[in-house]
N, C-alpha and C positions, 0 to 999 in steps of 0.2 A: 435757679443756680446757673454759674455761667459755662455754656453749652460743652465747652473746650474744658471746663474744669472735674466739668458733670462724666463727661467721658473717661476723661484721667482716673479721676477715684474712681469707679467701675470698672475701671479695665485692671488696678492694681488690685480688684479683692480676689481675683482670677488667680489661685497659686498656679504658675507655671513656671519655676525651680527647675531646671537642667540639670542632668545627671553624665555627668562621666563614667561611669562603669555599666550604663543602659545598654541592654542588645536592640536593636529597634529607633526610628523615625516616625516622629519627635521623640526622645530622650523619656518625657513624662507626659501621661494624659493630660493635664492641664491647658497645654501649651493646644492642643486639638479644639478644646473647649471654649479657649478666648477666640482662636480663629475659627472656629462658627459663628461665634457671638458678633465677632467680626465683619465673615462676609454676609451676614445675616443683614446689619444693619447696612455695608454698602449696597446689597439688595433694594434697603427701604431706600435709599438717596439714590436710586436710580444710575447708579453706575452701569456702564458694560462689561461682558463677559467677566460677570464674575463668580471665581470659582475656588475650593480647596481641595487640593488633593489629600491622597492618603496618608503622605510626609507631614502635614500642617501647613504646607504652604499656599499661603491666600494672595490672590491675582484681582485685579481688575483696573478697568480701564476710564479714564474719565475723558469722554469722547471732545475734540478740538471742535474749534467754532472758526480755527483761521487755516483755512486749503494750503497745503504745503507747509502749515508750518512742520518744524520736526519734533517728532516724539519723545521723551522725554519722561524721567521714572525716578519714583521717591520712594524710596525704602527704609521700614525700622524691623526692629524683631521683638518676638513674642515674649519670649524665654528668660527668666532674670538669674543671677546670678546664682549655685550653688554656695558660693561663699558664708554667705546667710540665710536663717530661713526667709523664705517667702512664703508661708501659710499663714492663713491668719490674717493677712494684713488689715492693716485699723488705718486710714487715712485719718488725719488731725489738720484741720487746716488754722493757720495762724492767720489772721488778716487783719492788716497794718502792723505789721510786724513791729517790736517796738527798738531793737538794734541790740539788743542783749541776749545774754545763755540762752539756749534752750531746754528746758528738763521736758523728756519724755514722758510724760504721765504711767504707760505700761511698765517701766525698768528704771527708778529713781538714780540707778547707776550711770544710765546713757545720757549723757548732756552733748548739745549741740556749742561748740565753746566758740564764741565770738575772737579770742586768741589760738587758736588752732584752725580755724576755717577760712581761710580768702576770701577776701570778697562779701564775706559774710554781713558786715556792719553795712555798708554799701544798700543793704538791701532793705532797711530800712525803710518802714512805711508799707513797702507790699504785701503780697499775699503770699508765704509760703504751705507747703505742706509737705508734712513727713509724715512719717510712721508713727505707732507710740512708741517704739525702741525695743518692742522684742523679738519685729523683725528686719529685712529691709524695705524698704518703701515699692521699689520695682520701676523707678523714673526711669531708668536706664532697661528696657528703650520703651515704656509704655509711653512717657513723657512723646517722645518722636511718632507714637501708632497715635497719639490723640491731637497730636498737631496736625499729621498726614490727615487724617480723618474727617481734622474740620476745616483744614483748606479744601478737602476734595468737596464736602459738604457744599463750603462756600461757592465755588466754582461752579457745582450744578446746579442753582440758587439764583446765578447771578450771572446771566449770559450779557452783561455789559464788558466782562472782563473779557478780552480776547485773549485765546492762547491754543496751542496746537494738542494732540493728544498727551497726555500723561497716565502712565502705567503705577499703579500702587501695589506693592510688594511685603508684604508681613512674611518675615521668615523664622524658622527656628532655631532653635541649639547653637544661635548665634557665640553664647557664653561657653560655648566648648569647644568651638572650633570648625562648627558644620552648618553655618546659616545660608551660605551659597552652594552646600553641596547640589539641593536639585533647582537651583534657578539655573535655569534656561536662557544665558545671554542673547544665543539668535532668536528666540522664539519672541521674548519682549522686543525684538528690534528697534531698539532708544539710539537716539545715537548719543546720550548720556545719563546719567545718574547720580543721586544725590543721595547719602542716607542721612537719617536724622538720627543720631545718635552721640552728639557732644554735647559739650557742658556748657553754662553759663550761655551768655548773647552775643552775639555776632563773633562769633568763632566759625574760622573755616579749617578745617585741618584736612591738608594735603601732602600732607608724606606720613608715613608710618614705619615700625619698627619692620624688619623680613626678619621670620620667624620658622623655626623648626620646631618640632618637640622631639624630645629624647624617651625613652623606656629600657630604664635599668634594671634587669631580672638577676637578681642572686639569690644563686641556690649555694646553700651549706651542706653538712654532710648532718643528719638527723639519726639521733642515737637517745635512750633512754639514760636520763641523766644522771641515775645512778651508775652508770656503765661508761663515761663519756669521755673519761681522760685519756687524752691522746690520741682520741679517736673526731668526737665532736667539732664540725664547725658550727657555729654560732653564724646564721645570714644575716641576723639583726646586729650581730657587732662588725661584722666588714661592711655590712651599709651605714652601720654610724661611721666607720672611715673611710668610707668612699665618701662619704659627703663633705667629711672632715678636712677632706684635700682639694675639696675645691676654692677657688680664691676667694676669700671672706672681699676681698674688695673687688668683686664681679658680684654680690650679691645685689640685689631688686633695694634694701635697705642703705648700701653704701654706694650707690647710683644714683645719677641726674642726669639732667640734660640732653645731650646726645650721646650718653656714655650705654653702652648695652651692658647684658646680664646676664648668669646663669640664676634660675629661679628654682629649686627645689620644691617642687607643688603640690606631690601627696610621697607619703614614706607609708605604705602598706603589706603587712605580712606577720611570719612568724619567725621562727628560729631555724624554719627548713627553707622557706623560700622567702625573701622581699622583693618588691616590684618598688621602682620611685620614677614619679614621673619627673620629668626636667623640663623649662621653657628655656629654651635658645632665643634670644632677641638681641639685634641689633641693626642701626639704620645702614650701616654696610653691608653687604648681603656676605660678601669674601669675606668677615668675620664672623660668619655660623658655622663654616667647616674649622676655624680654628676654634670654638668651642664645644664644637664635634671633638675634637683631638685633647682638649684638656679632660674631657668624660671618660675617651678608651686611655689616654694615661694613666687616670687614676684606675682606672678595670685594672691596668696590666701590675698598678702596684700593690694593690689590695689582693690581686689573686698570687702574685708572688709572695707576698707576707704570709699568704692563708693558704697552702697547699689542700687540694679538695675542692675549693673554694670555685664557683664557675660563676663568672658576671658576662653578660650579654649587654650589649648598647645597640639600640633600633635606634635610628633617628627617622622622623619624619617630616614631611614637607609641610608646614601651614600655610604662611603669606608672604608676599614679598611686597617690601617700601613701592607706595602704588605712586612717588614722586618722578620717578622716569616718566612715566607712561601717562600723569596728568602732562608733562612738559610739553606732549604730543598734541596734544588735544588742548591750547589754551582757552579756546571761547568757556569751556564747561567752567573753569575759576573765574574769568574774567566776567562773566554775568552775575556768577555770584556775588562777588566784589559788588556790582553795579546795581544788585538787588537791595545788600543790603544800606550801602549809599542812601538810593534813594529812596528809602523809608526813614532815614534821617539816622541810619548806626553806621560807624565808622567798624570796619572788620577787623579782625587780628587774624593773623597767619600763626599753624601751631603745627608743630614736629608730636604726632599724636605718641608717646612711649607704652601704646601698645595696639591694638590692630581692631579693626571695624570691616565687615562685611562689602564693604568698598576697597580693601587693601586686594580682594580677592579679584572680585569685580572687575576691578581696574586690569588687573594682571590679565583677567582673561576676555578684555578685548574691549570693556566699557568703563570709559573715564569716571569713576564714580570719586568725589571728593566726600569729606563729614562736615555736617553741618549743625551748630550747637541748637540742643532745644532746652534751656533751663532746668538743668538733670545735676546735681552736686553732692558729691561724698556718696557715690555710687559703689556698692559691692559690699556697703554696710548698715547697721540699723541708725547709721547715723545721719544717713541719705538725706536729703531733701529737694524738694523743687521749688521752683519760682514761678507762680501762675504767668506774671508781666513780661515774663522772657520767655516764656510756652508762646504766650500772646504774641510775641515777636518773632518767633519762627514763623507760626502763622502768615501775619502779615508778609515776611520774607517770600514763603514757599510762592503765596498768591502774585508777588510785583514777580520773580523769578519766570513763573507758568506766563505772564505777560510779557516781559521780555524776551521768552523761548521765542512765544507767537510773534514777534516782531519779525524774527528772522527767517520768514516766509519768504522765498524768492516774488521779487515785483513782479 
């Protein structure tokens, strides 16, 4: 089987499914278990220092063969989406795809629709693989750890290629918000980075959404129901109209483009207390305080309607549009561009609407851009990947690691 493909499905039988309400790093055991499995095998291919800590996060290095070139660091994450399960998984490989539906073998209900999918018919002839449909596949980002894996493979393999050091990064809890919490930008000392975490081929996405998350606590007034007139608030009916009032066209469904959103992304509780979390997104960053301000309006008019009634709004800091700060730094895009050239793909520039481990990165001091590795309809059982475009990230990462090494001072 082919080495890069052999990787893939074994790293996607690994459940590691993130969790939002976990006390603790990483989120779920699983995500500990691939990253042994992990630095176990960069062990076997002879990498340097390589290591995991107690968080999940796996390091190492793939030592340069050109003096002075600069260092330089590829990163994906472990962790696949809560959205869908990820236990279980059955990889299904399709080869020579034949340009039509796909039905799921596990769930007769999940079809892969050739009119609903982009891109889809295009692919024609290849090799995909998905899930059987009852759960999600896990491409997004096992897709990017088995690319990283066998370009690093290749490279210790193959000392004809010249290229400077490069640092390989597997992180966690990427899918919640926490994939760069413990990397350590000075301690990698790169003077860039790249993660592998987008879609289809030759995509480079260098700007993203700057992002807050909100946490909305109401509490009601809690009484036995037989007792409750006049007395009872209801926290489950002032959060169904706190939700109610916020603009149906700022929602994630009536959004494109470069347009941001409020995203409403879990409603949990009872009739005493509900929590809702909220995603703030937009490529403006001075447009997250004014969607801060449309969240405590609706507080202050739901707690007016609801005497008793007490709503709290926390906002929090996530990531910010990492397109300033690539602007700074342009060799990091302009090689990429020149990578993927000359392997013979013409790149597309994308406004990512919504944020990668590189939105952080960047912010905190290392130009990191996204880099697509054949990962599509991600976050659901409807997932799939593209072995011939995993192939081409490949190939990409390896001309990239030689181009780095070019720029050795003479």
């Amino acid at each position: 089987m082919d080495e890069l493909l052999d990787r893939f499905c074994r790293y996607v039988k690994v459940e590691t499914t993130s969790a939002h309400d976990a006390v603790g790093c990483p989120s779920t055991p699983g995500q500990l278990e691939l990253g042994r499995l992990i630095a176990e095998e960069l062990r076997g291919l002879g990498l340097a220092d390589v290591g995991i800590d107690e968080y999940g996060l796996v390091t190492a290095t793939v030592p340069g063969n050109v003096e002075g070139a600069p260092t330089i660091a590829w990163l994906a994450h472990l962790d696949t989406s809560p959205d869908a399960s990820g236990k279980g998984v059955q990889p299904t490989i399709h080869r020579n795809y034949d340009g039509q539906d796909i039905a799921l073998a596990g769930d007769p209900s999940k079809v892969i629709r050739v009119a609903e999918t982009d891109g889809l018919s295009e692919l024609a002839g290849k090799t995909l693989i998905t899930s059987d449909g009852t759960t999600l596949l896990g491409a997004d980002d096992k897709a990017g750890a088995a690319v990283i894996m066998t370009a690093a493979a290749t490279l210790m393999g193959d000392a004809a290629i010249e290229h400077g050091p490069i640092r390989v990064v597997f992180t966690v809890d990427e899918e919640i918000g926490q994939g760069t919490d413990r990397v350590d930008v000075a301690k990698l000392d790169a003077t860039c980075a790249y993660t592998l975490d987008g879609v289809g081929e030759g995509l480079i996405e260098n700007e993203t959404f700057s992002a807050d998350m909100a946490t909305v606590t109401i509490t009601g007034v809690s009484i036995h129901p037989g007792l409750a007139y006049g007395k009872m608030v209801n926290a489950i009916r002032v959060a169904s109209e706190f939700v109610d009032r916020l603009p149906r066209d700022m929602a994630p469904e009536t959004t494109e483009g470069r347009d941001g959103f409020l995203h409403v992304h879990t409603f949990e509780g009872n009739a005493s207390q509900v929590k809702l979390q909220i995603l703030l997104r937009s490529f403006v960053t001075g447009e997250l305080e004014t969607q801060a301000g449309i969240l405590r309006d609706a507080a202050k008019a739901v707690t007016d309607a609801h005497p008793g009634a007490d709503v709290q709004v926390r906002i929090k800091r996530s990531y910010r549009n990492m397109a300033d700060s690539l602007a700074r730094a342009p060799r990091t895009t302009a090689l990429a561009v020149q990578a993927f050239q000359n392997i013979g793909v013409e790149p597309t520039f994308s406004s990512l609407r919504g944020g990668t481990d590189g939105a952080r990165l960047t912010e905190a001091g290392l130009p990191t851009p996204n880099l697509s590795t054949g990962m599509h309809n991600f976050h659901s059982p409807l997932e799939f990947a593209c072995l011939e475009e995993m192939q081409t990230a490949v190939k990409m990462l390896l001309e990239l690691a030689r181009l780095w090494g070019a720029q050795a001072p003479a």
